[in-house]
C-alpha positions as CSV (number, residue, x, y, z in Angstrom):
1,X,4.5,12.3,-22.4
2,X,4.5,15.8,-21.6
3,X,3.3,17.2,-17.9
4,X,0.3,19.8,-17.2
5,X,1.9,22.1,-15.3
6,X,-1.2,23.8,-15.0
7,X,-2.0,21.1,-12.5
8,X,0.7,22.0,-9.8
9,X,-1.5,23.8,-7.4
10,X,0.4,26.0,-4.6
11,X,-1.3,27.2,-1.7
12,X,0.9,29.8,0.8
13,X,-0.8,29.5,4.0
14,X,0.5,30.2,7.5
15,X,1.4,27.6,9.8
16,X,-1.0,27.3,13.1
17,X,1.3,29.1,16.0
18,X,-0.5,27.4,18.8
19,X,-0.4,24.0,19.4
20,X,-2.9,21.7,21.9
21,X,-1.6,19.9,24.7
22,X,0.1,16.3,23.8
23,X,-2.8,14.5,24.9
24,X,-5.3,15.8,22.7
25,X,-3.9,16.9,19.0
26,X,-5.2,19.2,17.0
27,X,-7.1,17.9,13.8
28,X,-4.6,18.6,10.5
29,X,-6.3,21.6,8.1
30,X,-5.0,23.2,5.1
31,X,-4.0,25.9,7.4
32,X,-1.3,23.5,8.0
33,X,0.8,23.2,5.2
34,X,1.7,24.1,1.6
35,X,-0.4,22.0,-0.5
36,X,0.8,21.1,-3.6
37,X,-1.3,18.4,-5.8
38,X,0.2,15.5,-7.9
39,X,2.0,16.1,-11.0
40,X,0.9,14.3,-13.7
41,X,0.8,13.4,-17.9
42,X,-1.8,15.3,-19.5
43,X,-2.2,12.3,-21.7
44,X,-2.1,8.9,-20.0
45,X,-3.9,5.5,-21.0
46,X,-2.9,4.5,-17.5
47,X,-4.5,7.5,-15.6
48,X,-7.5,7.4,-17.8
49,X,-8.4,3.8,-16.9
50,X,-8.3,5.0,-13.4
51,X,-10.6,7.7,-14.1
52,X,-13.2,5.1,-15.7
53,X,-12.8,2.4,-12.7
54,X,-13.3,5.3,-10.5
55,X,-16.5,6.5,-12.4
56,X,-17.6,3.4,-12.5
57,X,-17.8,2.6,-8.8
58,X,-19.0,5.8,-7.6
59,X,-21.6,7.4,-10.4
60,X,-23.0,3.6,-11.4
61,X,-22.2,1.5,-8.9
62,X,-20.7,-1.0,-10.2
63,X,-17.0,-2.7,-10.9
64,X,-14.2,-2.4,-8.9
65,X,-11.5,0.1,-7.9
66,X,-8.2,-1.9,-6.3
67,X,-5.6,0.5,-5.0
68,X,-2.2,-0.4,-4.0
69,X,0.5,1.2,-1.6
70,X,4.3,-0.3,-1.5
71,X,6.6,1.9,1.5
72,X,8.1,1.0,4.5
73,X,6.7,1.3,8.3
74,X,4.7,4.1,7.2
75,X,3.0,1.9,5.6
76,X,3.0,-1.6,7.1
77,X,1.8,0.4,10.7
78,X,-1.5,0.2,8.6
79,X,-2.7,3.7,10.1
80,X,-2.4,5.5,6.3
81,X,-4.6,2.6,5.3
82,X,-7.1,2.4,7.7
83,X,-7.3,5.9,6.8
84,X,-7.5,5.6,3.2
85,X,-10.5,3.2,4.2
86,X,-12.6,5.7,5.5
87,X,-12.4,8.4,3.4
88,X,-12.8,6.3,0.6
89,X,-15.9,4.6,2.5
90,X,-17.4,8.2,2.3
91,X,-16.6,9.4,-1.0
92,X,-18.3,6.1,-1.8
93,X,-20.7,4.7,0.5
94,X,-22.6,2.4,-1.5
95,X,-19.1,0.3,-2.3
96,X,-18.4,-2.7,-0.7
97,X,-14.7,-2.3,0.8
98,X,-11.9,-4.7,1.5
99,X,-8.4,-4.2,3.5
100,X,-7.1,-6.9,0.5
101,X,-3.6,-8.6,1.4
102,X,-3.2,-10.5,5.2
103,X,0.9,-10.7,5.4
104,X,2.4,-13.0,8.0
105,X,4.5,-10.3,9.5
106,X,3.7,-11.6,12.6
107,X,5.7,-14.9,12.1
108,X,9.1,-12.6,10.8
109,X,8.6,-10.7,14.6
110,X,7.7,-7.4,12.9
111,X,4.7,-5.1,13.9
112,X,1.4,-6.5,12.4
113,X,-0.8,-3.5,10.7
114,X,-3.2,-1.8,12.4
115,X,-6.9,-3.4,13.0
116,X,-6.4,-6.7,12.1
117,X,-4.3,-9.3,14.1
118,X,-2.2,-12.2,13.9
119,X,-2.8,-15.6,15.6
120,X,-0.8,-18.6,15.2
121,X,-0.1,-22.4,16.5
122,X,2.9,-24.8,16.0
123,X,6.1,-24.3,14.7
124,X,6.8,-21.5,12.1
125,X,9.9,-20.2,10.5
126,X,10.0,-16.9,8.7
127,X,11.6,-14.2,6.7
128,X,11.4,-10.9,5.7
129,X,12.7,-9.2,2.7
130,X,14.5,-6.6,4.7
131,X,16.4,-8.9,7.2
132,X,19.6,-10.9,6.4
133,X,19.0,-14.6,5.0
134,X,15.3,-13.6,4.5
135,X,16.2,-11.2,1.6
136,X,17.9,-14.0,-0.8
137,X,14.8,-16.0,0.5
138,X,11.7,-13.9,-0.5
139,X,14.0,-12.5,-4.0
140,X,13.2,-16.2,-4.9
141,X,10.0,-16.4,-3.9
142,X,7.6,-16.6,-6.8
143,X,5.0,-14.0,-5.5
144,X,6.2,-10.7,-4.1
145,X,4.8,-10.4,-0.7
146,X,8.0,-9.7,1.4
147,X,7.3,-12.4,3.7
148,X,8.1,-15.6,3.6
149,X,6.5,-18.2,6.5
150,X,7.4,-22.2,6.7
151,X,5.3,-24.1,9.1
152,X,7.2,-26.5,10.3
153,X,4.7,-29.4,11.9
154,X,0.9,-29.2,12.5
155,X,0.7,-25.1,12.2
156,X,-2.1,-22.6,12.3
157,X,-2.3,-19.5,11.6
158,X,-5.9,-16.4,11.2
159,X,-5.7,-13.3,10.9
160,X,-8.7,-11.6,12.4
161,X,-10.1,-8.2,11.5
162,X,-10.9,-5.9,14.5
163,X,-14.8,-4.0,14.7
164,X,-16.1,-2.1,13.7
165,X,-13.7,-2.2,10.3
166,X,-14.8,-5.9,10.1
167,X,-17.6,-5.7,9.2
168,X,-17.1,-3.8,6.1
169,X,-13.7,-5.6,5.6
170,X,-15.5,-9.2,5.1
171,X,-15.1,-11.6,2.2
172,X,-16.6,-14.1,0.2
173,X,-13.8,-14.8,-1.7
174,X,-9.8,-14.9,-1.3
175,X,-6.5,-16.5,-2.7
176,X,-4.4,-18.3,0.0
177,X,-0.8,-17.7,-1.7
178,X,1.3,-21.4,-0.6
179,X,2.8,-24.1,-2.5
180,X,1.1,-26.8,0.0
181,X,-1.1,-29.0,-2.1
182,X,-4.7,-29.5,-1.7
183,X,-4.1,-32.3,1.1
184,X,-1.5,-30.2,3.3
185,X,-3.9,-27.4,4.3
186,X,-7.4,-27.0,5.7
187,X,-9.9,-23.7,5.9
188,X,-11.3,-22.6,9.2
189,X,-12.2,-19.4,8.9
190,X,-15.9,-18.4,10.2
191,X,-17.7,-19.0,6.8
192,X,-17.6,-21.9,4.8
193,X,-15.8,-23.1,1.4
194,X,-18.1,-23.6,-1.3
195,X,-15.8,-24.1,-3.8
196,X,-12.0,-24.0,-4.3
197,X,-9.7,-24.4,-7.3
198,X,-5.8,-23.8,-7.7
199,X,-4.0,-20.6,-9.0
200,X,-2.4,-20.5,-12.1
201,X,1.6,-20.7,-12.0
202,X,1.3,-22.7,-8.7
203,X,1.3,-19.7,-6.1
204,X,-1.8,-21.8,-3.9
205,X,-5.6,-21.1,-4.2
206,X,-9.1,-19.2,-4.9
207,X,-11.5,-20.2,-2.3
208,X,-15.1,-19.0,-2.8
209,X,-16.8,-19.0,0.2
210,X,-20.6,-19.5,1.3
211,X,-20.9,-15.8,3.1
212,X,-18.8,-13.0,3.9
213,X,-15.7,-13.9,6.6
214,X,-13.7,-11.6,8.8
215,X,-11.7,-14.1,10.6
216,X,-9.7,-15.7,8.0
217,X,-7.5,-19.1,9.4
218,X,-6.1,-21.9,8.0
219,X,-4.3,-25.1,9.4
220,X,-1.1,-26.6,7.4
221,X,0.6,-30.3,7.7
222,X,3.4,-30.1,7.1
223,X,5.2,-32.9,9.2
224,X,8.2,-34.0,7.1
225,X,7.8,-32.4,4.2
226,X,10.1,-30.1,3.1
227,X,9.8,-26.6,1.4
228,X,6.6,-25.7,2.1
229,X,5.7,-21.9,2.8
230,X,3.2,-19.3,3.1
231,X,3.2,-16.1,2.1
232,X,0.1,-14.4,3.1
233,X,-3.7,-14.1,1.8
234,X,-5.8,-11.5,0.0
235,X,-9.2,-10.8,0.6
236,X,-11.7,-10.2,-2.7
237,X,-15.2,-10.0,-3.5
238,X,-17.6,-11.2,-6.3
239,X,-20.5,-9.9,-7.2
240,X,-22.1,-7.2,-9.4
241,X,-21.8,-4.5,-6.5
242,X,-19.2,-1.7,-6.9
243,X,-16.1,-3.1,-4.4
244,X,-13.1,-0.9,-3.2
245,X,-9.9,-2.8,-2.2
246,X,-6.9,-1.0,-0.7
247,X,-3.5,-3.5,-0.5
248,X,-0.9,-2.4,1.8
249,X,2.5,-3.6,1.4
250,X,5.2,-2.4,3.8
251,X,8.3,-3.4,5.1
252,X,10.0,-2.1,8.6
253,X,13.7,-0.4,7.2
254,X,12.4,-0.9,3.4
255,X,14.7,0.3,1.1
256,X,14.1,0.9,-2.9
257,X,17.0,-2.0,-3.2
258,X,14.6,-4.7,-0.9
259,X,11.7,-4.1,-3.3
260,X,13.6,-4.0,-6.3
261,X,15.5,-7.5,-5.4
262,X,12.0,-9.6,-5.8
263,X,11.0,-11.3,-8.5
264,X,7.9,-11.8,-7.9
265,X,6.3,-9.1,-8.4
266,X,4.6,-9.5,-11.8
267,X,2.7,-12.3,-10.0
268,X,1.5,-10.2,-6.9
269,X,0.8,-7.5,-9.4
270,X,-1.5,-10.1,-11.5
271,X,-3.3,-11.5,-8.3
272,X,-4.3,-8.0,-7.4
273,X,-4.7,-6.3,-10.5
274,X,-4.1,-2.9,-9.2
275,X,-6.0,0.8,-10.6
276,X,-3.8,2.9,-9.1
277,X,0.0,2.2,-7.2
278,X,1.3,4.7,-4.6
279,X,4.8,4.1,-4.5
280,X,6.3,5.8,-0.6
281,X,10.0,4.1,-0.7
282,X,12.9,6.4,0.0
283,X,12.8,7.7,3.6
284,X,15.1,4.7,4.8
285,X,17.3,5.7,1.8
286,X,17.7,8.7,3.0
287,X,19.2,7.9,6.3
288,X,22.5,7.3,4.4
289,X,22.4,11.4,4.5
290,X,25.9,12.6,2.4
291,X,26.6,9.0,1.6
292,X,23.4,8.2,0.0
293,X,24.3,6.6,-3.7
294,X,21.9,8.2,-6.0
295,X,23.3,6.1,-8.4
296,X,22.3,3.0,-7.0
297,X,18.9,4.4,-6.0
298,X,17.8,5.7,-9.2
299,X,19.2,1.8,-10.9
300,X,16.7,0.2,-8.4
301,X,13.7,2.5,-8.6
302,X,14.2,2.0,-12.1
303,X,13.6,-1.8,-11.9
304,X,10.4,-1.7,-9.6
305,X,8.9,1.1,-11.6
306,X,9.2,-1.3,-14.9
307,X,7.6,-4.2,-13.4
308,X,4.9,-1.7,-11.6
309,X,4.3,0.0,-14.9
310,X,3.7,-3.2,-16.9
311,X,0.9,-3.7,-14.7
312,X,-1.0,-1.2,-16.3
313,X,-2.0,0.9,-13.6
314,X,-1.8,4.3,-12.9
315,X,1.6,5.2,-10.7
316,X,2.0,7.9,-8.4
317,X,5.8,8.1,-6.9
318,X,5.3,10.0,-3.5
319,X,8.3,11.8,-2.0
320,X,9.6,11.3,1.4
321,X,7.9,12.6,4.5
322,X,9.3,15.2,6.8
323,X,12.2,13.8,9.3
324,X,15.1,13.5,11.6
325,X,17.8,10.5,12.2
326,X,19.7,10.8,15.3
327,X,19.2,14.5,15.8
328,X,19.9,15.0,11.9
329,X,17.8,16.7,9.1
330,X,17.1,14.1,6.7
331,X,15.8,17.2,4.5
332,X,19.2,17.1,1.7
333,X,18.5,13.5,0.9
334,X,15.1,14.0,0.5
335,X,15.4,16.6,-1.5
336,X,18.0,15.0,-3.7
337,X,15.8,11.9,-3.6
338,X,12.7,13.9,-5.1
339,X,13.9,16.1,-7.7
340,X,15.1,12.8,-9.0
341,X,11.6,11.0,-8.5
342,X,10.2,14.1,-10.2
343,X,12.3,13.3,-13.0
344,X,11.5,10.0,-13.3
345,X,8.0,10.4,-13.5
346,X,8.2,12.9,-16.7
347,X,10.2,10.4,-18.1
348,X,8.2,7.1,-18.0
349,X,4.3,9.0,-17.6
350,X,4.2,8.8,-13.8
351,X,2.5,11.0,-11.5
352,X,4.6,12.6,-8.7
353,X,3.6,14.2,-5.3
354,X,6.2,16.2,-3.0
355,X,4.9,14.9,0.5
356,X,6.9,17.3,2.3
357,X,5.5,20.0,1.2
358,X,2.4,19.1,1.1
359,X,2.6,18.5,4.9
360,X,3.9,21.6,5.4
361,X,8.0,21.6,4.6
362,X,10.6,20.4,6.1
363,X,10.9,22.6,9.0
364,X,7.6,20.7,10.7
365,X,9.4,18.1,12.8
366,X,9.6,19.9,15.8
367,X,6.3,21.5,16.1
368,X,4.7,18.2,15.0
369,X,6.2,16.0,17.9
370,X,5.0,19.1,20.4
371,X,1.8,18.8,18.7
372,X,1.6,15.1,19.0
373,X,1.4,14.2,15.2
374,X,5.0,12.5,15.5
375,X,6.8,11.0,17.5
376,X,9.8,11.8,19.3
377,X,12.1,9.7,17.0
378,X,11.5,11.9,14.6
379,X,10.7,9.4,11.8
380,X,7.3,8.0,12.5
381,X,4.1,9.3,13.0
382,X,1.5,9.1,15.6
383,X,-1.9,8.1,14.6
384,X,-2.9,11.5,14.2
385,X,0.1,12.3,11.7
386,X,-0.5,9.3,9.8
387,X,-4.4,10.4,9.0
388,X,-2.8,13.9,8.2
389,X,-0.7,11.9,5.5
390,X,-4.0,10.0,4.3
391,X,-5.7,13.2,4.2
392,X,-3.7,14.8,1.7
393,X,-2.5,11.8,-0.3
394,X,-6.6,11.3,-0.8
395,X,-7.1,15.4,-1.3
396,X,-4.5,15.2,-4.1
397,X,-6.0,12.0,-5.8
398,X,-9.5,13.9,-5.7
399,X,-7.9,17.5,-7.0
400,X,-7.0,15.2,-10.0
401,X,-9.7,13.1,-10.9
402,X,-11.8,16.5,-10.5
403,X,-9.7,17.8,-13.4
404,X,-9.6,14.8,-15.1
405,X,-13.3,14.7,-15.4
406,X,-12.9,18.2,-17.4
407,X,-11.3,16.3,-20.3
408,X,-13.0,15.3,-23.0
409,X,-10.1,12.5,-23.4
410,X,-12.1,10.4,-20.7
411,X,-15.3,9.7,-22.5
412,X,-13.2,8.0,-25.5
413,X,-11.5,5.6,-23.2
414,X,-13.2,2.1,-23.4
415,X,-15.1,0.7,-20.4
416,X,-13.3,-1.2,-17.8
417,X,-13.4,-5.0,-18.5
418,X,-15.1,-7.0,-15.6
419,X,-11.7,-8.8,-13.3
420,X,-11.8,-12.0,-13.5
């Protein structure tokens, strides 16, 4: 497929000179940075169901748009997402919205995501896809969550959105993703079960439930019994009403060969049934600095790219943010890493975004921790950063469903089937 070049937008501005004091950042504007939009195939089956789903919720109200986001901490710190939430909430404020996947990252001691938390009872074992053992573990796992939990006795665990986000955040529906059999678990979230059946391929169970629930808890018996796990829950909804669903999924020191290891990703993938994928993996990659094996890299971004691409949904391949690793530019790696991602995605029909410049180059580390929008490692954002991200991630996907609707390729696409 070829790409419209014609839609690679660059804007020279001048970078602000003055900068607040730490306590109280400055919003992010375009003045900011060099904004550059996504790169995409003018002709895309993919990108053209996106459009529709996207019509659909916002000009008639109905059907759903599910959106997914696979990175590291960027990512699993939630603040990108919560983000995402609101801007989405205003571009659609008639759509019913849901934060989708819960992940246990609690249990594998990492940093739960932001507004929601993690409560839990009894003994529990678990394991992350980025962490020694726990890597062979959740490779064999049969959904692709990156998290693998085993209670080990009577265990309970609810994770419990925070207000005011709860309340738009409820659900009347979700999948509990375990092999524990009907008799080894029990619901107590705040609404009640009105019905429950068992997934196909034996990854746990749909629970339809008699109102809208925020806190979402269940208890597991496991006393003697061997092999059982948990690997998270996913908020939905039913009804006729347009619904927006944005899925985090991000691992602390994720790199392209974690995600690429797991084989179960054609199951997650079902179970969501995601629009539109933001892939953000490579910043940990990039650490390796003059050692990094592009070989290897581009091998494993090759295998999660098939299996995300299968899917059906629309792909976007977002290049690294802006940073520094012990005092060192991590802006040749970065680079390296992106002209190949921007091969990549003219290859196999993807879209491609160059994050760094869109934030404003390379060069903004400094002047972002002095401005409070990062944080002194360098690396990681403060919340303030993370929104700037959000902002023009969501600026980007709005430049180019604004162009898209100038095509007269969109009105022959069929309409989006209902999800079941």
């Amino acid at each position: 497929m070829r790409l419209d070049h014609s839609l690679i937008a660059a804007l020279f501005c001048a970078v602000c000179g003055t900068h607040a004091d730490a306590n109280t950042p400055p919003a992010f504007s375009r003045t900011d940075s060099l904004t550059f939009e996504w790169e995409y195939p003018a002709s895309s089956e993919a990108f053209d169901r996106l459009w529709t789903a996207m019509d659909s919720v916002r000009l008639h109200g109905e059907g759903e748009l599910n959106v997914l986001y696979i990175g590291g901490s960027h990512v699993q710190g939630g603040w990108i997402g919560h983000e995402m939430r609101h801007l989405l909430a205003a571009w659609a404020p008639h759509a019913r919205m849901s934060r989708g996947m819960h992940l246990p990252y609690r249990l594998a001691n990492t940093n739960t995501p932001t507004h929601f938390r993690t409560e839990m009872t009894g003994h529990w074992t678990a394991k992350s896809c980025t962490r020694g053992s726990g890597q062979a573990a959740c490779a064999a796992a049969p959904i692709a969550t990156g998290i693998l939990a085993f209670p080990g006795d009577s265990a309970f665990i609810q994770h419990v959105g925070y207000l005011p986000d709860s309340t738009r955040t409820a659900c009347t529906s979700l999948e509990l993703w375990t092999n524990a059999s009907r008799s080894q678990w029990q619901w107590q979230g705040n609404a009640s079960v009105r019905s429950c059946f068992p997934l196909p391929g034996h990854l746990g169970w749909r629970l339809e439930l008699d109102g809208p629930a925020d806190t979402l808890a269940v208890a597991f018996e496991a006393t003697q019994e061997a092999g059982l796990w948990y690997a998270g829950m996913s908020g939905l909804h039913t009804g006729a009403d347009a619904h927006i669903a944005f899925h985090e999924w991000g691992h602390n020191g994720l790199r392209i060969r974690h995600a690429a290891a797991l084989n179960g990703w054609a199951s997650l993938l079902d179970q969501i049934q995601p629009d539109l994928i933001f892939v953000g993996v490579g910043l940990n990659d990039a650490v390796d600095g003059t050692h990094l094996n592009m070989a290897a890299f581009a091998s494993h971004y090759q295998a999660l790219t098939d299996v995300l691409c299968a899917s059906g949904a629309a792909v976007v391949l977002v290049g690294n943010t802006p940073a520094v690793h012990r005092n060192a530019s991590l802006a040749k790696p970065s680079a390296s890493i992106g002209t190949w991602l921007r091969k990549h995605s003219q290859a196999r029909g993807l879209a491609y975004m160059n994050l760094t410049a869109a934030l404003g180059g390379a060069g903004i580390v400094t002047d972002w921790i002095k401005s409070a929008r990062m944080q002194p490692d360098g690396m990681h954002f403060t919340a303030e950063g993370y929104q700037a991200i959000a902002s023009v991630l969501f600026d980007a996907w709005m430049h180019a469903y604004a162009q898209a609707q100038k095509e007269p390729s969109l009105n022959n696409v069929p309409a989006a089937q209902p999800k079941q």
